[in-house]
C-alpha positions as CSV (number, residue, x, y, z in Angstrom):
1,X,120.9,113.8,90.2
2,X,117.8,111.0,89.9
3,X,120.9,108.6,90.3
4,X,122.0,110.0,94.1
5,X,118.4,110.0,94.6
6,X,118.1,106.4,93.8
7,X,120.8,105.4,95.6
8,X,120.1,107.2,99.0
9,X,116.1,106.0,98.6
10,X,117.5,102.4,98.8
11,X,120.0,103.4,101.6
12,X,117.5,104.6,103.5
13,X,115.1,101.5,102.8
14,X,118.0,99.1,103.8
15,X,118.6,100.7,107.1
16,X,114.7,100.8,107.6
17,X,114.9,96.8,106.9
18,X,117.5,96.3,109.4
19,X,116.3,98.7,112.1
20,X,112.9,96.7,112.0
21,X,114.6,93.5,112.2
22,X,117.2,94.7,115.4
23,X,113.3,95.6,117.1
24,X,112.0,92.0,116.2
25,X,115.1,90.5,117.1
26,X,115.0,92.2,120.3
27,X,111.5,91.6,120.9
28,X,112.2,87.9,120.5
29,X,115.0,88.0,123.3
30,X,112.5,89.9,125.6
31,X,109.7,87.1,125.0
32,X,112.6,84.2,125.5
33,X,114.3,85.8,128.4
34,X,111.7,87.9,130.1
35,X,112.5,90.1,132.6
36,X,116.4,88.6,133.0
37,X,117.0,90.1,129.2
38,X,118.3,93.4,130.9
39,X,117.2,96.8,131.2
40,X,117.4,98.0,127.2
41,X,115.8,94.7,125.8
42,X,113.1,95.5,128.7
43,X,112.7,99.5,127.5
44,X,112.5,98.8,124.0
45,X,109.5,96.0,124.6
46,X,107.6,98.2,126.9
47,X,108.0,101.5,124.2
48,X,106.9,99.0,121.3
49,X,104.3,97.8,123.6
50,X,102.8,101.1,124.4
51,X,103.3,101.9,120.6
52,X,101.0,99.1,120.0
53,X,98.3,100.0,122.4
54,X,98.0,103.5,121.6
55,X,97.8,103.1,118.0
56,X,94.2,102.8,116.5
57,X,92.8,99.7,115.5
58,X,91.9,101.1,111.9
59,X,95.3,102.9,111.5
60,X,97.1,99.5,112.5
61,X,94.3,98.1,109.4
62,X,95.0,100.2,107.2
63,X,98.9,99.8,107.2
64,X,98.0,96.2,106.8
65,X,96.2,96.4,104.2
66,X,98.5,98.9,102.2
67,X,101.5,96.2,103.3
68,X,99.6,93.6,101.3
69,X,98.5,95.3,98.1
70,X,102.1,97.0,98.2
71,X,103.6,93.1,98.1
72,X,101.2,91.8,95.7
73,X,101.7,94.5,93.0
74,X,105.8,94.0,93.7
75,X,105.6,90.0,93.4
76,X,107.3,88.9,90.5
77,X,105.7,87.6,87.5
78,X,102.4,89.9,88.2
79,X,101.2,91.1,84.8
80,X,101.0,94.7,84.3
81,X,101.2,97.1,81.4
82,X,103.1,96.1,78.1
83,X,106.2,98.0,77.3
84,X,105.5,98.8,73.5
85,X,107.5,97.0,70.8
């Protein structure tokens, strides 16, 4: 059972990761081609424009900061507890 769970938890995270990179890709064709990108590249900049605005400064800091400790503590070679033995 924890396997499935496991498995579908990093499932889920690798469509996460690729959905967030499909927005910033699309947000990089909307900042080369402007206007001229076409009507979806256009809709998805002005809904992750508006996104932007209406979130709170302080929410938009604290995600930040959680974003950083999260990729400290996972950086490899950190030191952490001692497995016995």
């Amino acid at each position: 059972m924890w396997n499935f769970v496991a498995e579908a938890r990093r499932a889920l995270w690798a469509f996460v990761e690729l959905a967030f990179l499909a927005v910033l890709a699309i947000m990089l064709i909307h900042l080369l081609l402007g206007e001229g990108a076409g009507g979806y590249v256009t809709s998805v900049a002005d809904n992750v424009t508006k996104f932007a605005t209406a979130a709170s400064s302080g929410l938009i800091g604290v995600v930040i900061v959680l974003a950083i400790v999260y990729l400290v503590l996972k950086r490899p070679g950190m030191p952490g507890p001692k497995a016995p033995g």
